[in-house]
C-alpha positions in Angstrom: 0.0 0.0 0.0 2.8 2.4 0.9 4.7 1.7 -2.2 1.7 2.2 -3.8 1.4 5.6 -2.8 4.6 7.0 -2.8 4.5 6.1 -6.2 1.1 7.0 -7.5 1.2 10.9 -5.3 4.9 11.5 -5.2 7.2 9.8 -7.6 5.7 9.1 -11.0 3.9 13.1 -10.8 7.4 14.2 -10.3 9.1 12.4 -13.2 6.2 13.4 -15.2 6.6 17.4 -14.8 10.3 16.7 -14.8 10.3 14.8 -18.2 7.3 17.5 -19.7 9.0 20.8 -18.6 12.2 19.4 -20.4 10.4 18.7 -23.3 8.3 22.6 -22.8 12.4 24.3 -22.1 13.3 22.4 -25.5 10.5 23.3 -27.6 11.1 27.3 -26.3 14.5 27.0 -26.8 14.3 26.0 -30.3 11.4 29.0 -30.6 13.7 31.8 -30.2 14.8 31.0 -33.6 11.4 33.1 -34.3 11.3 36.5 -32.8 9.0 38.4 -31.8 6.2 39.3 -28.9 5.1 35.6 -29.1 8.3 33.6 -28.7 9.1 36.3 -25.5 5.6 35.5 -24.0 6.0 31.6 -24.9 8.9 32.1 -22.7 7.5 34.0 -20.4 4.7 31.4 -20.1 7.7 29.3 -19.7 9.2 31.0 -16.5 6.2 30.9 -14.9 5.2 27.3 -15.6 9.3 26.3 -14.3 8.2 28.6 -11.0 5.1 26.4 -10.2 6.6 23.5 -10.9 10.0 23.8 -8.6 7.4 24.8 -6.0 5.5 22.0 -5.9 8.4 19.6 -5.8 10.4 21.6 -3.0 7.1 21.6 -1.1 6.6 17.5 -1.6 9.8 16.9 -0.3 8.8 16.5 3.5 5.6 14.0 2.1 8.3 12.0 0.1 10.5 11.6 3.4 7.2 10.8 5.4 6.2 7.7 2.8 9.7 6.4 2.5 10.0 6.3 6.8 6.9 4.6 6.8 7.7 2.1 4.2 11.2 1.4 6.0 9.9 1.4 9.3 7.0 -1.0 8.1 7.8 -4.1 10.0 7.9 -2.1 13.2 4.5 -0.7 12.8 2.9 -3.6 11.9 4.5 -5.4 14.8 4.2 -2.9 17.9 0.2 -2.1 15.5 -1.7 0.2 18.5 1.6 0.6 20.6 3.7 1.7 17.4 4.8 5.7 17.9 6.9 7.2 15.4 10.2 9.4 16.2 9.7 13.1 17.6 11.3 14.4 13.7 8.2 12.1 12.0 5.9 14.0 13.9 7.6 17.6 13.3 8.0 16.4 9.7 4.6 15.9 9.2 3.4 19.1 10.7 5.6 20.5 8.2 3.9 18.7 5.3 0.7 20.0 5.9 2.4 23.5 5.9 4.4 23.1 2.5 1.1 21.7 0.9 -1.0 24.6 2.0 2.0 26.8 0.3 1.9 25.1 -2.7 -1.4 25.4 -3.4 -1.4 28.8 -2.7 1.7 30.0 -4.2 0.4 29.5 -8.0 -1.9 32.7 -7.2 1.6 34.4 -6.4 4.0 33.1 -8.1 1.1 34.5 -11.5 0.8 38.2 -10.0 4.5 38.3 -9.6 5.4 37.1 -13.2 2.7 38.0 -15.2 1.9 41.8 -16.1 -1.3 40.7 -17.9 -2.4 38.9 -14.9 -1.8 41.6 -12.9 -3.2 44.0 -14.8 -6.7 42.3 -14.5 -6.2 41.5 -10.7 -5.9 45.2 -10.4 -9.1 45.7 -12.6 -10.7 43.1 -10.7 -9.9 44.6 -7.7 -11.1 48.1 -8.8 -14.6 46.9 -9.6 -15.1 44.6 -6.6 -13.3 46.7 -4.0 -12.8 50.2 -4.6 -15.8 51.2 -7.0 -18.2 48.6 -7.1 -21.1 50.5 -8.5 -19.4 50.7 -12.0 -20.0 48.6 -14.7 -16.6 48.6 -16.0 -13.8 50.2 -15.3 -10.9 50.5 -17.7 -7.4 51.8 -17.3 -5.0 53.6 -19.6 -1.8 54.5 -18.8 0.5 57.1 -21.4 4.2 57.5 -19.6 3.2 59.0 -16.4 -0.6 59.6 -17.0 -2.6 57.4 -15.9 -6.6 57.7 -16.3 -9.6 55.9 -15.8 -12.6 55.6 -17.4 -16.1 55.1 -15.9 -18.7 52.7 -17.6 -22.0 52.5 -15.8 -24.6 51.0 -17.6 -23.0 51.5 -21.1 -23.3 55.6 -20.4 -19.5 56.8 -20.3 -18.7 58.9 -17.8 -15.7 61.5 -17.1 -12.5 60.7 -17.7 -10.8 60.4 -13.9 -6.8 61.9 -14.0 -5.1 59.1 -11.4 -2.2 61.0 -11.4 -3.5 64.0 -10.7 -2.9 65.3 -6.9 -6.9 66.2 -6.5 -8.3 63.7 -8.1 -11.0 61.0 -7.0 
């Protein structure tokens, strides 16, 4: 059963993004031969893809350590059965785990707002309409060098034109 697992959760889905990011670096590498706004954001893509992937395996690590000590100490546990109790490390080990699982399901949000300027760009949209004006419609933002302005959309009746960088302004 415990071969089972460490081989079905931990393992095999680590070879897998090992062996397909090789295969995505390759196929980018070999893109730059084209130029252009679409080979940078291919590699782009590509940066942030590598990111989520070396966070998921750095945060398996403690779950891979866990499965192999229980696979090891097997015998024991099945002899000593209710009496069995792991080492003081398993215990802070597996505390740990549950941490570094929670982070790498979160960290994909991250690792996107930090990486992408798209994504952020509609986060901060998002944000706008949900958070700081939540009457509008639709909010869109325009930025010339320093000038930065939005416009106001309710109900498909434009509004004024807001100047964000403007000391007075709304």
């Amino acid at each position: 059963m415990n071969w089972c697992q460490l081989t079905l959760t931990s393992i095999l889905p680590v070879l897998l993004l090992i062996y397909f990011n090789i295969k995505i670096y390759r196929g980018i590498k070999y893109s730059h031969i084209r130029s252009g706004n679409r080979a940078k954001h291919e590699a782009g893509l590509a940066i942030i893809l590598l990111c989520i992937v070396f966070v998921f395996i750095i945060c398996q690590i403690p779950r891979v350590i866990l499965n192999t000590q229980e696979i090891v100490r097997m015998e024991d546990i099945i002899r000593c059965k209710e009496e069995f109790n792991p080492p003081a490390w398993f215990h802070c080990t597996a505390s740990l785990n549950h941490l570094m699982l929670v982070f790498s399901a979160s960290s994909n949000f991250w690792i996107y707002l930090l990486l992408s300027k798209r994504f952020r760009g509609k986060m901060k949209n998002l944000m706008l309409r949900l958070v700081c004006l939540p009457e509008i419609a639709e909010v869109k933002i325009s930025s010339s060098g320093n000038d930065v302005s939005l416009q106001k959309t309710i109900q498909n009746q434009e509004l004024e034109m807001v100047d964000l960088s403007a000391p007075n302004s709304a």
